[in-house]
mmCIF file of the N, C-alpha and C atoms, coordinates in Angstrom:
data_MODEL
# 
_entry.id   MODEL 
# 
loop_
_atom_site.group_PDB 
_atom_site.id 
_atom_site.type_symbol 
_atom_site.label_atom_id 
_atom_site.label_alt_id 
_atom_site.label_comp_id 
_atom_site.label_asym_id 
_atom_site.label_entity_id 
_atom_site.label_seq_id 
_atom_site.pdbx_PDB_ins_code 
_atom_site.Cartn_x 
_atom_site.Cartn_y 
_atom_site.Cartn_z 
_atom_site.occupancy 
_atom_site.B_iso_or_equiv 
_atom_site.pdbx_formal_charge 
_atom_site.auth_seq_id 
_atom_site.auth_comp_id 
_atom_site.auth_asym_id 
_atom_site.auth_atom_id 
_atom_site.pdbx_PDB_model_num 
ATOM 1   N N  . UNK A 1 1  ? 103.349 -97.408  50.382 1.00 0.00 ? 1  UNK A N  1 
ATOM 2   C CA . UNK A 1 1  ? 104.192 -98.356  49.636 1.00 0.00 ? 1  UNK A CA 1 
ATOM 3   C C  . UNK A 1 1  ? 105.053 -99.148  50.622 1.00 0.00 ? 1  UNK A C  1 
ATOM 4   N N  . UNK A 1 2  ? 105.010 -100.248 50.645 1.00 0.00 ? 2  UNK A N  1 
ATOM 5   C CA . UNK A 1 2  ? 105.495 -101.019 51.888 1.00 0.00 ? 2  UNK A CA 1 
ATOM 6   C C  . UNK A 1 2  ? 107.201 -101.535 51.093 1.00 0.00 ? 2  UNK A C  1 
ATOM 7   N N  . UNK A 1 3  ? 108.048 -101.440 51.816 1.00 0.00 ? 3  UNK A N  1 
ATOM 8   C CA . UNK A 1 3  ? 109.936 -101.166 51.437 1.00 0.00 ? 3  UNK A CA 1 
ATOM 9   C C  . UNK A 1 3  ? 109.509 -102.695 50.526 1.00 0.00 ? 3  UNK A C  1 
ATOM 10  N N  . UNK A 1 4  ? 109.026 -103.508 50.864 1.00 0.00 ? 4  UNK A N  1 
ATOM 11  C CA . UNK A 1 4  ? 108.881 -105.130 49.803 1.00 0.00 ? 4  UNK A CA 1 
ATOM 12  C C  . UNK A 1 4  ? 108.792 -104.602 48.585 1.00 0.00 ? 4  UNK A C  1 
ATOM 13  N N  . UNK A 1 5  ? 107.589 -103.436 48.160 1.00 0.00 ? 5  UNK A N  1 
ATOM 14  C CA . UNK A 1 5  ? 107.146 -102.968 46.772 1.00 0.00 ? 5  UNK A CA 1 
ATOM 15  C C  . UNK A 1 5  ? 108.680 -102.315 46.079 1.00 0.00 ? 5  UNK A C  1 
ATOM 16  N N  . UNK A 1 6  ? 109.355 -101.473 46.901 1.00 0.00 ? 6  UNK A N  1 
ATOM 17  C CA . UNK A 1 6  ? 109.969 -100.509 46.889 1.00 0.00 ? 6  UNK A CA 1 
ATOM 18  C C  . UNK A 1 6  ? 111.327 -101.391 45.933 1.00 0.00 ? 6  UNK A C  1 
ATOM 19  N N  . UNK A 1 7  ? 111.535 -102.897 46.656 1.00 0.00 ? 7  UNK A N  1 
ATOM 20  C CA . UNK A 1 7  ? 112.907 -103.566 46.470 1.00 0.00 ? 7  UNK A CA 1 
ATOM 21  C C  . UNK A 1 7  ? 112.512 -103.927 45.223 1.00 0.00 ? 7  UNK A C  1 
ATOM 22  N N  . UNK A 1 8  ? 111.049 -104.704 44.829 1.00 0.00 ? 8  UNK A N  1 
ATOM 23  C CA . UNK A 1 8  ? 110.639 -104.759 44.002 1.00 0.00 ? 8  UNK A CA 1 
ATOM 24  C C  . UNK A 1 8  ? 110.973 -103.698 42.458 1.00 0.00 ? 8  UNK A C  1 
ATOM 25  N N  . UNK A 1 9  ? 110.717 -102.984 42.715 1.00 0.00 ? 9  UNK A N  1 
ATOM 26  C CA . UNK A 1 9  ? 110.526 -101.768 41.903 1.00 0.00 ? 9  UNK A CA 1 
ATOM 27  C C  . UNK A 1 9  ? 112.183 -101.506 41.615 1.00 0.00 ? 9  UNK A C  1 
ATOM 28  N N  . UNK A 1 10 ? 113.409 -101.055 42.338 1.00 0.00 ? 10 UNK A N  1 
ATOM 29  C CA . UNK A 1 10 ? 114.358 -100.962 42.266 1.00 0.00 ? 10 UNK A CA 1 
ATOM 30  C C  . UNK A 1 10 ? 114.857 -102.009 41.690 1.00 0.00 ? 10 UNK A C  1 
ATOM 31  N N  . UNK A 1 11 ? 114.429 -103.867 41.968 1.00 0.00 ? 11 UNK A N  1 
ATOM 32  C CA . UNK A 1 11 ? 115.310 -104.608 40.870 1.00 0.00 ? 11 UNK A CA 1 
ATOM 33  C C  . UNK A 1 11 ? 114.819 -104.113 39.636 1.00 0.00 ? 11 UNK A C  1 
ATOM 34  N N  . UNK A 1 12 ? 113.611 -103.847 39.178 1.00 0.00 ? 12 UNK A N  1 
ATOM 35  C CA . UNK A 1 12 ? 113.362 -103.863 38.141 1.00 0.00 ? 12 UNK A CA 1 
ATOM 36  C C  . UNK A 1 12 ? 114.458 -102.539 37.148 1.00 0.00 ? 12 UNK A C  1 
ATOM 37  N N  . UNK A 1 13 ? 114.137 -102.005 38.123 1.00 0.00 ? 13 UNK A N  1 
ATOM 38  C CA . UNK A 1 13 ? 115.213 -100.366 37.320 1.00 0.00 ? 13 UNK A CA 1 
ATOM 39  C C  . UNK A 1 13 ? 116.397 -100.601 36.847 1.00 0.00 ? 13 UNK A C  1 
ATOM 40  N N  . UNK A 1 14 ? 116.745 -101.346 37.819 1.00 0.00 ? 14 UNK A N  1 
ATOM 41  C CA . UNK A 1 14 ? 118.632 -102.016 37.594 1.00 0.00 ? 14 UNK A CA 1 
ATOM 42  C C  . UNK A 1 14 ? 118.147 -103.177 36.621 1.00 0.00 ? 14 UNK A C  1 
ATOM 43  N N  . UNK A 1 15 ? 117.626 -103.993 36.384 1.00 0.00 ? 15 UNK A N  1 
ATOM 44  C CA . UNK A 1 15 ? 117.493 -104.747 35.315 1.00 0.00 ? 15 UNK A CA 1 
ATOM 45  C C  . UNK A 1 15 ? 117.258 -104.455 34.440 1.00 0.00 ? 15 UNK A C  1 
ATOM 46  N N  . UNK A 1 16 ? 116.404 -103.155 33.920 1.00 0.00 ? 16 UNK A N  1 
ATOM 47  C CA . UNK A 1 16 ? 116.229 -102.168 32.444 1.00 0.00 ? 16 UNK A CA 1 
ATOM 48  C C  . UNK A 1 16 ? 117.230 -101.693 32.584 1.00 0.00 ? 16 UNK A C  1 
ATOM 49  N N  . UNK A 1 17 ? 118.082 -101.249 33.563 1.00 0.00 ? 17 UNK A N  1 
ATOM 50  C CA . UNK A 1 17 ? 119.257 -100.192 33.095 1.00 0.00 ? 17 UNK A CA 1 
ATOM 51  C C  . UNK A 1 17 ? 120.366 -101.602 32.778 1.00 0.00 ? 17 UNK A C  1 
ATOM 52  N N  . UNK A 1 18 ? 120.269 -102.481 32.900 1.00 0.00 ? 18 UNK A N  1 
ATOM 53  C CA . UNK A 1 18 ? 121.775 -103.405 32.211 1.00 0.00 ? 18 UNK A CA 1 
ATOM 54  C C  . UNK A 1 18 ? 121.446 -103.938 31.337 1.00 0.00 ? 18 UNK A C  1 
ATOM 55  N N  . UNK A 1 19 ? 119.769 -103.872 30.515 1.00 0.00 ? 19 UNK A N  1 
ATOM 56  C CA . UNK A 1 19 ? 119.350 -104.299 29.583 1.00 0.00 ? 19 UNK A CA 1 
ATOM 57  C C  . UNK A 1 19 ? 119.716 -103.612 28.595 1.00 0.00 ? 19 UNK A C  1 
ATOM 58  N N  . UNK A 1 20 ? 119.657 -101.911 28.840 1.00 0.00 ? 20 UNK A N  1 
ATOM 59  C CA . UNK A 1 20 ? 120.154 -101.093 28.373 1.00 0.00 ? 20 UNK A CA 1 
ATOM 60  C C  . UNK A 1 20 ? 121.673 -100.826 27.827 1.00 0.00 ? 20 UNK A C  1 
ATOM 61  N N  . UNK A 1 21 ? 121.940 -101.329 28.715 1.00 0.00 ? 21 UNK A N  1 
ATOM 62  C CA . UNK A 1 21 ? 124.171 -101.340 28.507 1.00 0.00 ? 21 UNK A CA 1 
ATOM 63  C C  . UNK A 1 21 ? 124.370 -102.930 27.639 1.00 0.00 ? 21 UNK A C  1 
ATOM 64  N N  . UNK A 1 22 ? 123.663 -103.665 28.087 1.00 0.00 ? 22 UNK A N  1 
ATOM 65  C CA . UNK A 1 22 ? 124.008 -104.932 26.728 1.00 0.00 ? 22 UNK A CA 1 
ATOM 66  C C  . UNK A 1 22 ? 123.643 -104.026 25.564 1.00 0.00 ? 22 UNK A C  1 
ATOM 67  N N  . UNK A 1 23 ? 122.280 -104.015 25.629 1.00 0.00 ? 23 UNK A N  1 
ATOM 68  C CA . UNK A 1 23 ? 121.811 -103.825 24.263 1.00 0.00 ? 23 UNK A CA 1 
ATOM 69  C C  . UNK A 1 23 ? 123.233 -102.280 23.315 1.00 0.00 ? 23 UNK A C  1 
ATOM 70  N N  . UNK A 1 24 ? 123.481 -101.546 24.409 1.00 0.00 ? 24 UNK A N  1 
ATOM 71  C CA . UNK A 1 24 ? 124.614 -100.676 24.050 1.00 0.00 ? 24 UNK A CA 1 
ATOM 72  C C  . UNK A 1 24 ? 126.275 -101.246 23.659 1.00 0.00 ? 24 UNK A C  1 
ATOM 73  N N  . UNK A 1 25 ? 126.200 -102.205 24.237 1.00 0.00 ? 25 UNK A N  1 
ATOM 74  C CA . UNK A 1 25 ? 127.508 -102.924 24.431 1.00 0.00 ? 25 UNK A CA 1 
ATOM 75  C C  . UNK A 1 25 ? 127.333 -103.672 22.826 1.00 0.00 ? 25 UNK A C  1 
ATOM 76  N N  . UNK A 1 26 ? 126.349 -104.647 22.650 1.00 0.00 ? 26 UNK A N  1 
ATOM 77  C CA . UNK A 1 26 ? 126.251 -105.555 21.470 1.00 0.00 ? 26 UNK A CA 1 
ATOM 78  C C  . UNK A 1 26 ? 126.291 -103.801 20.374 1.00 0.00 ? 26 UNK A C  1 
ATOM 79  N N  . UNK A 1 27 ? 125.548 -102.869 20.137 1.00 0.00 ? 27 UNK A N  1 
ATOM 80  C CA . UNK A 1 27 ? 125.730 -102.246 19.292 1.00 0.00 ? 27 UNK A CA 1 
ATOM 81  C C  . UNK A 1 27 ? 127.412 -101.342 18.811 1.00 0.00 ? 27 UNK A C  1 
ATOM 82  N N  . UNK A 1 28 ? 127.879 -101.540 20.084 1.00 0.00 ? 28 UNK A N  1 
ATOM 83  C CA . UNK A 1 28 ? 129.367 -101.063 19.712 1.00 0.00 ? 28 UNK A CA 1 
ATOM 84  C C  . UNK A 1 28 ? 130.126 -102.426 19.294 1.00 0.00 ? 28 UNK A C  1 
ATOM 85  N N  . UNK A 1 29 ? 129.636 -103.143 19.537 1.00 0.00 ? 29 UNK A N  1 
ATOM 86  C CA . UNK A 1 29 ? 130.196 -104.680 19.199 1.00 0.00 ? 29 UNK A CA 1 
ATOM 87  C C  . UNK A 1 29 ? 130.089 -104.335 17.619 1.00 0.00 ? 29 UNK A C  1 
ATOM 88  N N  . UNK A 1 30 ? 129.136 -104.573 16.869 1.00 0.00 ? 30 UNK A N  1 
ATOM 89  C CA . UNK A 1 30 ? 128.806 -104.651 15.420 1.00 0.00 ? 30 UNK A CA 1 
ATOM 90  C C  . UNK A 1 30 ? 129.565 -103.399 15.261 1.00 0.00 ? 30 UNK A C  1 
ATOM 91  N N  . UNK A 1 31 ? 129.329 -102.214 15.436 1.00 0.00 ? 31 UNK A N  1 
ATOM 92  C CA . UNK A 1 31 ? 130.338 -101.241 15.161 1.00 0.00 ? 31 UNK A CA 1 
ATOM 93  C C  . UNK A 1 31 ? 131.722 -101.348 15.024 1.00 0.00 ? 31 UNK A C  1 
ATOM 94  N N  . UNK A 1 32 ? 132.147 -102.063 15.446 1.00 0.00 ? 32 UNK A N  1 
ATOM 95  C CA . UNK A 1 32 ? 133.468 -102.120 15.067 1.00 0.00 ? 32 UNK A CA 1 
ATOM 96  C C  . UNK A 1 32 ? 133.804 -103.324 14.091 1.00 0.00 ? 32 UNK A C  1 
ATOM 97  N N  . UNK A 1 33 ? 132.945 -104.148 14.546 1.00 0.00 ? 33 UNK A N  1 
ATOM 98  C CA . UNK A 1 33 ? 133.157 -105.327 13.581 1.00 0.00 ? 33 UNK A CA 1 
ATOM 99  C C  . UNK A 1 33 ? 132.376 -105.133 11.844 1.00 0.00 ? 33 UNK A C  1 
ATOM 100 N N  . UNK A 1 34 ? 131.701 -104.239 11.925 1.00 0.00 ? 34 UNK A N  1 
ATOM 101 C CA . UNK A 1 34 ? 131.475 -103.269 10.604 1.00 0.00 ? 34 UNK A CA 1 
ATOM 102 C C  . UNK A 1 34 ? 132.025 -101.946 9.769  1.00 0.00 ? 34 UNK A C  1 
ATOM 103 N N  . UNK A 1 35 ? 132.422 -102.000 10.883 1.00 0.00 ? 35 UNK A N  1 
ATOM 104 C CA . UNK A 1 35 ? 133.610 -100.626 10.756 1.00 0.00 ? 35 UNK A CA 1 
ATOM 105 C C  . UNK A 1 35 ? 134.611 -100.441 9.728  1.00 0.00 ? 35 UNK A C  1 
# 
């Protein structure tokens, strides 16, 4: 695996993991504003 694939691969992780915290963030959003 040459470190290019590697950087590759790592943005991607960090970009599902803050896809993850919006998508968490907007659901506490409606939560309160339904609350």
């Amino acid at each position: 695996m040459r470190a290019d694939d590697l950087l590759t691969a790592t943005d991607e992780v960090l970009t599902a993991a803050d896809d993850i915290l919006t998508v968490a963030d907007e659901s506490n959003l409606f939560r309160k504003i339904f609350s």
